[in-house]
C-alpha positions in Angstrom: -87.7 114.9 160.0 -85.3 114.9 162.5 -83.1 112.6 160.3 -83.2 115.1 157.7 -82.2 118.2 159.8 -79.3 116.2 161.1 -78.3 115.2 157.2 -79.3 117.5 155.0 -80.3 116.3 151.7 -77.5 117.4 149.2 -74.1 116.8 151.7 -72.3 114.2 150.3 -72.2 116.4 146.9 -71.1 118.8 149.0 -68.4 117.2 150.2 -67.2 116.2 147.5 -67.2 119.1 145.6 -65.5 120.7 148.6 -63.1 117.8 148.1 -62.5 118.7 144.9 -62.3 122.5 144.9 -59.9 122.0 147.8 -57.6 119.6 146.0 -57.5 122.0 142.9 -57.8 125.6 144.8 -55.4 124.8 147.6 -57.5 127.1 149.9 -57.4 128.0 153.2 -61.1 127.5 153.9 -62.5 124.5 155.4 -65.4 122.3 153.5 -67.9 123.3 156.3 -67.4 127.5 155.6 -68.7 126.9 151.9 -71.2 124.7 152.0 -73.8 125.0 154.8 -75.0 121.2 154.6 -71.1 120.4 155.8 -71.4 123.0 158.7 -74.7 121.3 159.9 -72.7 117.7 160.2 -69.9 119.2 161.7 -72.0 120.4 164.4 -73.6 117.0 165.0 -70.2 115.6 165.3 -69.1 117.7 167.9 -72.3 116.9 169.5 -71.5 113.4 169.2 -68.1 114.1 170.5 -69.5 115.6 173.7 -71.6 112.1 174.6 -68.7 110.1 174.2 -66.8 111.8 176.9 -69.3 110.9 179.0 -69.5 107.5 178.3 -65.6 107.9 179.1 -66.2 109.5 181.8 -68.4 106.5 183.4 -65.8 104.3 182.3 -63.4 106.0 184.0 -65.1 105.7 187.5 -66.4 101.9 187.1 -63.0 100.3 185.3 -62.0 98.9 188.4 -65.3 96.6 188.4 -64.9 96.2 185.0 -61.5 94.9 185.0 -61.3 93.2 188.2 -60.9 89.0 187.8 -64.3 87.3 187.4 -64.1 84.2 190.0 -66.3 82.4 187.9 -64.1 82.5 184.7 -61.2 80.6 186.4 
């Protein structure tokens, strides 16, 4: 269930009808703002985005190990 409130069925129509109404309408409103499925994955996303800068942010304080020379490489 979780899957499905994450993707809602229906959202790739969506999009692409957004697409398409976009293309044709030249209007100023984004995808997400007519068709609720798009809002819901535009959310996740930006959830998504929020857990990768913490993944950059451990990266950022362990790099030095990470990149130091391996002696056992040589």
């Amino acid at each position: 269930m979780e899957y499905f409130r994450r993707r809602p069925v229906g959202w790739r129509e969506d999009n692409r009808a957004a697409i398409i109404a976009m293309s044709f309408g030249g209007s100023k409103l984004k995808p997400s703002d007519l068709f609720n499925s798009l809002k819901v994955i535009e959310e996740e996303t930006s959830n998504v985005d929020k857990s990768l800068s913490v993944g950059q942010k451990f990266f950022d304080r362990f790099k030095h190990r990470l990149t130091e020379e391996n002696p056992f490489n040589a």
